[in-house]
Structures are given as structure tokens and as C-alpha cells.
C-alpha positions in Angstrom: 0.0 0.0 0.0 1.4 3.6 -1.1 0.9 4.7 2.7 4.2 6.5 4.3 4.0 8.3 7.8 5.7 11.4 7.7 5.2 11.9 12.1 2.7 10.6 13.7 -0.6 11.9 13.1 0.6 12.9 9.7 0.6 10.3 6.8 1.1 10.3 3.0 -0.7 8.7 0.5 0.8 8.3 -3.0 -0.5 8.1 -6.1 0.9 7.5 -9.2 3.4 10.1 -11.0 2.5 11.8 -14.0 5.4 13.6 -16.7 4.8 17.1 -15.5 2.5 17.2 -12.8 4.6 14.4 -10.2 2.9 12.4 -8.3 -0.7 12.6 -7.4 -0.4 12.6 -3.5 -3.0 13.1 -0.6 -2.6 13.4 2.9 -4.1 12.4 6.2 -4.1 13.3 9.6 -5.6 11.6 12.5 -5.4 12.2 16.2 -7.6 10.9 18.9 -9.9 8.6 16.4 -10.6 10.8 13.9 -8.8 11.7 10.8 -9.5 14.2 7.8 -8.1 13.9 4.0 -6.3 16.6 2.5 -6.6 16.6 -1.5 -8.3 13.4 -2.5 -6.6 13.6 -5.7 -8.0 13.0 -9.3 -11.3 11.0 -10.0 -8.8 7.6 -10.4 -5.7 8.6 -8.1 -5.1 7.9 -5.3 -9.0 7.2 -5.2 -9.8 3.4 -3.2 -5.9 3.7 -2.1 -7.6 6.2 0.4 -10.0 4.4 2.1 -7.6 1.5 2.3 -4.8 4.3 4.3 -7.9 4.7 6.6 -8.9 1.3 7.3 -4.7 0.3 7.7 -5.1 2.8 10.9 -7.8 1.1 12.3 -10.0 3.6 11.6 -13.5 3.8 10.1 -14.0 5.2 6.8 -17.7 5.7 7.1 -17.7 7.1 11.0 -14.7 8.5 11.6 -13.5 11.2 8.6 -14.4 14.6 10.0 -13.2 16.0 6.9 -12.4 16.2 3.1 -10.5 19.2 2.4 -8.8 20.8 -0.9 -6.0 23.3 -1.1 -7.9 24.7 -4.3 -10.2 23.9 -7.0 -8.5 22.4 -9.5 -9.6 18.7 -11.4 -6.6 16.8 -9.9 -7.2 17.9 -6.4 -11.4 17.9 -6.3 -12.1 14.7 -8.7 -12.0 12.3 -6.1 -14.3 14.3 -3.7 -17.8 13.0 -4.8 -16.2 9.2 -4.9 -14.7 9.7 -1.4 -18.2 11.8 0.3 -20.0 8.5 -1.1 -17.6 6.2 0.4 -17.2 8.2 4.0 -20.1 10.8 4.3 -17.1 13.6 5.6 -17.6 16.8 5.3 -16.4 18.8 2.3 -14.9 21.8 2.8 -12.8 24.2 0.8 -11.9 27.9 -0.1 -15.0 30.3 -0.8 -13.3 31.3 -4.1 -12.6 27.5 -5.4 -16.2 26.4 -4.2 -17.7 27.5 -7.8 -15.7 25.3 -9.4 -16.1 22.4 -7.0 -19.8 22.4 -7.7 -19.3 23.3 -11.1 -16.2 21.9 -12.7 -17.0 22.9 -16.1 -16.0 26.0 -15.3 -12.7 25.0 -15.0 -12.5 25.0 -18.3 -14.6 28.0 -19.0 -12.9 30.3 -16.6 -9.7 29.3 -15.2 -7.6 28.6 -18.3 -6.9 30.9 -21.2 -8.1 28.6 -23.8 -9.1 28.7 -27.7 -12.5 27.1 -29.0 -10.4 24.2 -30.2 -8.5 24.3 -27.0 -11.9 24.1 -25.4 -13.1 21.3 -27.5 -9.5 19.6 -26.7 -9.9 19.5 -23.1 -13.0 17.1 -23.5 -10.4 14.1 -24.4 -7.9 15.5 -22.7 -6.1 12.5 -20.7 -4.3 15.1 -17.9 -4.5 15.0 -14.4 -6.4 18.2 -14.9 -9.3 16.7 -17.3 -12.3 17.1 -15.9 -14.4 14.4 -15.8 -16.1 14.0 -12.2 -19.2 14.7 -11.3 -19.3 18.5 -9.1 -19.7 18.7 -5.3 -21.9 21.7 -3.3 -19.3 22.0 -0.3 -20.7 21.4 3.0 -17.9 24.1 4.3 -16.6 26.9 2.9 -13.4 28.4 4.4 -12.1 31.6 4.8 -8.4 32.8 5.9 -7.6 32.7 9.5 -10.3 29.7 10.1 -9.3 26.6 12.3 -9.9 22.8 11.2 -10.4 20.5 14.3 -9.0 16.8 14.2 -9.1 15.1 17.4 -6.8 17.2 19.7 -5.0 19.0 16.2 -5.8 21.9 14.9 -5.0 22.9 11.4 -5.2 27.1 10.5 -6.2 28.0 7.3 -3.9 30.1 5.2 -6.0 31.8 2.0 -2.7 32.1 -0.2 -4.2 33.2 -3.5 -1.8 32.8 -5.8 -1.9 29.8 -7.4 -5.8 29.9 -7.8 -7.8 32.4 -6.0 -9.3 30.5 -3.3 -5.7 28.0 -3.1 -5.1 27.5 0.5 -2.6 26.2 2.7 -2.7 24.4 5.9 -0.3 25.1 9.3 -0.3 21.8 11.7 -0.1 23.6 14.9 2.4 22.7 17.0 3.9 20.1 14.4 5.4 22.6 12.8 4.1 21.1 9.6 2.8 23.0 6.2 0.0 21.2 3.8 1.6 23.4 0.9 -1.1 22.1 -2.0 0.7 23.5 -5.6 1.8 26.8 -4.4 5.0 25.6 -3.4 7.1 22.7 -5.9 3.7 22.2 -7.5 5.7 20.3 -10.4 8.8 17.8 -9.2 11.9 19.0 -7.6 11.6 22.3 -9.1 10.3 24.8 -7.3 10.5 27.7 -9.5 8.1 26.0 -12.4 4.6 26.4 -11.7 2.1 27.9 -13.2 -1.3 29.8 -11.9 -5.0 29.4 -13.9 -6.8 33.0 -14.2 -8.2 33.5 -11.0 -4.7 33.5 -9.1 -2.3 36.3 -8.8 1.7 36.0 -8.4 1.8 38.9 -6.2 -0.7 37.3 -3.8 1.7 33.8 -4.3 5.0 35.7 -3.6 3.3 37.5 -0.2 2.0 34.1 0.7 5.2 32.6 0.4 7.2 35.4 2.2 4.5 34.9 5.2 4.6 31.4 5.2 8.7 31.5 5.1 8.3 33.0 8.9 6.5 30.2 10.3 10.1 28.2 10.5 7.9 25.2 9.4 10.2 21.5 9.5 8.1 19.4 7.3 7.1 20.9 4.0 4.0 18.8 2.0 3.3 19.7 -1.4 1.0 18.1 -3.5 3.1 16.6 -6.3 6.6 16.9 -4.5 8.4 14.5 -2.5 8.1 15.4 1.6 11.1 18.6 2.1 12.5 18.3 5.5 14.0 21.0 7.9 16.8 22.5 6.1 15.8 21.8 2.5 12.1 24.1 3.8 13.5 27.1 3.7 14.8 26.1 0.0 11.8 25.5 -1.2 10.4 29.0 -0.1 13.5 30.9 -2.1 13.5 29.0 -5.0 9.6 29.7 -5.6 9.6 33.1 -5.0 12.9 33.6 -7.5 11.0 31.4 -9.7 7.9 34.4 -9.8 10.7 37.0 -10.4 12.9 35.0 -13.1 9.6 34.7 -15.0 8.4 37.7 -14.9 12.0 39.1 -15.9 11.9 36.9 -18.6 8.2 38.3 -19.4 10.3 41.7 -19.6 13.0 40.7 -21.7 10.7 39.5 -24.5 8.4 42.4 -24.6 11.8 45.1 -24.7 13.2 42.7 -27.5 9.9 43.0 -29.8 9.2 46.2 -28.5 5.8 45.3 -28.3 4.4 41.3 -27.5 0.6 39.6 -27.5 0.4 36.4 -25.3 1.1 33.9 -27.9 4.4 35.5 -29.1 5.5 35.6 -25.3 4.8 32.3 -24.8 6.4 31.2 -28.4 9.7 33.4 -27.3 9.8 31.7 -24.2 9.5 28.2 -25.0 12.0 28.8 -27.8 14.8 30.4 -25.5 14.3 27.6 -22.6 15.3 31.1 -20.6 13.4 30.3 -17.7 11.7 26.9 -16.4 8.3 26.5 -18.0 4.9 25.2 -16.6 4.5 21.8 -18.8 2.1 19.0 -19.3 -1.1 21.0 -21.2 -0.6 23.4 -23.5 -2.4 25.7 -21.7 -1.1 26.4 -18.6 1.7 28.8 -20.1 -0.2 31.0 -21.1 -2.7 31.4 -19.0 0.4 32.1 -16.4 1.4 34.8 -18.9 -1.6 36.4 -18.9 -1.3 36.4 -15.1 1.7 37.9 -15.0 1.1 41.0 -17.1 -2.1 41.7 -15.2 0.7 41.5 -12.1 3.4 43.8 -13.8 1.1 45.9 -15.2 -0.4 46.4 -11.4 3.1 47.4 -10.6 3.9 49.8 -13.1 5.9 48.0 -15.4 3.7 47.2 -18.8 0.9 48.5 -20.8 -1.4 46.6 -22.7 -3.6 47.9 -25.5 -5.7 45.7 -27.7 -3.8 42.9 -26.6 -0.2 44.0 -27.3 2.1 44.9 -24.6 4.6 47.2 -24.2 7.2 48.2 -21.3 6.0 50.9 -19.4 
């Protein structure tokens, strides 16, 4: 069985790895007879290797899940919830920004990625991690920043970071020291700096996050798709992703002063070509929708223009 304690109380699930995205990975911690599941994964993975982790504790799956909660709301983090909610009756809670697409995950496609009418029609037999086809979920919770989730005698705070999705969230293991870091830390495999955001997010947001959650001097780091990080190697992990933000959106720069002006698609093209920076892969997708995240970000700041969908330095 994929099942790996990290400490006790904490315990890792594994799912399978996927070129691009790592592996599919979700969580559980238990305390006192009760345990809650953090990311359920896609509608296939880890799926039944969850409720197996459960039963291996000696725990119920039908009486004693308190919860089912998601970092954010994308495909391979919600597709296992409606599976799992059958299975266990928990619970569902997640950000009040990602809940639309939890009940809705069409919208996924419709609002979160900056996608072409054949790129639309592409995503229907698309065979990604972040293919959505799962049936939607109303959430039985919705969270907000600053809110605590109770497992036995643990208590888990809610941190709203914003960045890679709007309503992405991570989660602080009081007193463990321990981060549930979802994909807005090494959201792709041992490199931090390549990640990318869908249209809802904001890299400002990700980099304040980040600098926030660098303070907490957490020892055991958990992303989603990343091995476990460890003491030391946390603090890494922080730096790396918040250069990663900056070298992009450098690189952003660089391309738009060597055109002198840029749309979307010859950023991305330039980009890809130059290999200047690690890139977000695994659907076609995701880089520019980034992009497009990015300008909104350095155009906040000062730094570009956009008219009529060419971009200029400011």
C-alpha cells in the first residue's frame, strides 16, 4: 500500500506520477480517532488507495473522517471528492473562491484557463491529471483565511494564499510545525521555481504568501506533487519559488523590450524557444494562461501597458 507516515498523526498517500505534474499525492491526519483527507486527488488517483490508508489505521471510513479538504479547485485535487463523500459521508470543505468550481467543474475550463475554441473542445479528451471528468460537489464548508480545522486534539489554520488559484489554501499543523503546501509551493517535481497559476490567481498574492509562510520556521514541508522537504531543505523550497515568480516575470520583460511590443502567444512562443526560464509543462495551456497572469501582475506594478492585446514596457 502507497501509505508512508511522515510523524505521527501525519501520513502520505501516493499516487501515481504523472510527466509534468509528479505524483498525485494526498494526505491524512488523525489524532484521537478521527482523521481528515487533504486533496483526494483526481477521480482515479489515489481514489480506493484512500480508504484503504484509513482502514490500515484502524480507523473507520464511514464514521470517523471529519473531513475532506482541498487546497484549491482544480480537477486533480477535487475529482476524487464526490467518490470519497460516497464512500465516507465527511464533510467537504474548501476555499469560498474555489467552491464554484467544486460544484461546477465545467468552469474550469470556462474560466480558469486561457483557452481557444479548439482548445476548449481539446480539453474534452484530454487525458491530464487536470481533465475534468467527475461529477461537481456543493461544499458542506466553505473556508475563509484565518479559520481553524479540528482533528481530534490538532488543529490545522487555514492560510488563503491566492496565488496559485484564487481560493488555493494552505494548511499550518499547529504545533507540528508542519505545512500542507497544495501547488503553491514545488507544485511540479523537484523544481520549485516552475509552476504555473490558472486565471483566478495572482503571483503577487503567491509571492506575499510565500514570504509569510517562510516565517512560520515550518520543519516538514508537504506539497501536492513533490516529495516530503525536511528541515533545512524548507527554507529552499520558499527561495527558490519566490525567485522562480521574479525570473519569470524578468523573462516576461526581456521578451516584450526585444519586440518592442508582444501579444500572449508571441510571449509564450519566445519563451518556450529560448528555454530562458523553467516553463509550466504538461497542457498546453497552462503557459499562457500564467502569462496572462503575470502582465495583469506587472502591469499592477507599473511596469507594462497593454492595449488591444499587445504589450509594451512601461
Amino acid at each position: 500500500m502507497p501509505l508512508s507516515e511522515i510523524i505521527p498523526g501525519v501520513q502520505l498517500v501516493k499516487g501515481k506520477f504523472v510527466d509534468g505534474f509528479g505524483f498525485l499525492t494526498s494526505y491524512l491526519v488523525h489524532d484521537g480517532g478521527e482523521v481528515l483527507v487533504i486533496d483526494p486527488g483526481t477521480a482515479g488517483h489515489p481514489g480506493g488507495e484512500i480508504v484503504k490508508a484509513i482502514e490500515s489505521l484502524g480507523l473507520s471510513p464511514r464514521h470517523d473522517v471529519v473531513g475532506i479538504v482541498c487546497t484549491h479547485g482544480h480537477p486533480d485535487h477535487i475529482g476524487g471528492v464526490w467518490r470519497l463523500k460516497r464512500q465516507t459521508g465527511a464533510l467537504v470543505m474548501i476555499h469560498e473562491h474555489d467552491a464554484d468550481v467544486m460544484e461546477t467543474p465545467s468552469l474550469f475550463i470556462e474560466r480558469r484557463l486561457r483557452l481557444s475554441r479548439a482548445g476548449r473542445l481539446a480539453m474534452k479528451v484530454d487525458k491530464s491529471p487536470i481533465r475534468v471528468n467527475f461529477r461537481g460537489v456543493k461544499p458542506d464548508c466553505i473556508l475563509k483565511h484565518g479559520d481553524e480545522i479540528r482533528v481530534g486534539s490538532y488543529s490545522l489554520r487555514v492560510m488563503n494564499s491566492g496565488g496559485h488559484s484564487k481560493g488555493h489554501c494552505m494548511f499550518y499543523l499547529t504545533g507540528k510545525r508542519v505545512l500542507f503546501s497544495g501547488d503553491e509551493v514545488n507544485n511540479y517535481p523537484n523544481d520549485a521555481r516552475r509552476f504555473y497559476v490558472d486565471l483566478s490567481g495572482s503571483l503577487s498574492a503567491k509571492v506575499t504568501a510565500l514570504e509569510a509562510a517562510s516565517k512560520l520556521k515550518t520543519e516538514y514541508l508537504l506539497p501536492a506533487h513533490d516529495i516530503p522537504h525536511i528541515l533545512t531543505d524548507v527554507s529552499l523550497q520558499f527561495s527558490e519559488a519566490i525567485d522562480g515568480v521574479r525570473q519569470f516575470q524578468d523573462a516576461i520583460l526581456r521578451v516584450i523590450s526585444g519586440r518592442g511590443d508582444a501579444d500572449i502567444d508571441q510571449i509564450a512562443f519566445d519563451l518556450r524557444r529560448t528555454h530562458g526560464v523553467p516553463l509550466p509543462t504538461g497542457h498546453e495551456a497552462l503557459l499562457p494562461t500564467t502569462i496572462e497572469v503575470a502582465l495583469r501582475t506587472l502591469e499592477s506594478a507599473g511596469r507594462v501597458e497593454g492595449e488591444n492585446g499587445a504589450w509594451t514596457l512601461a
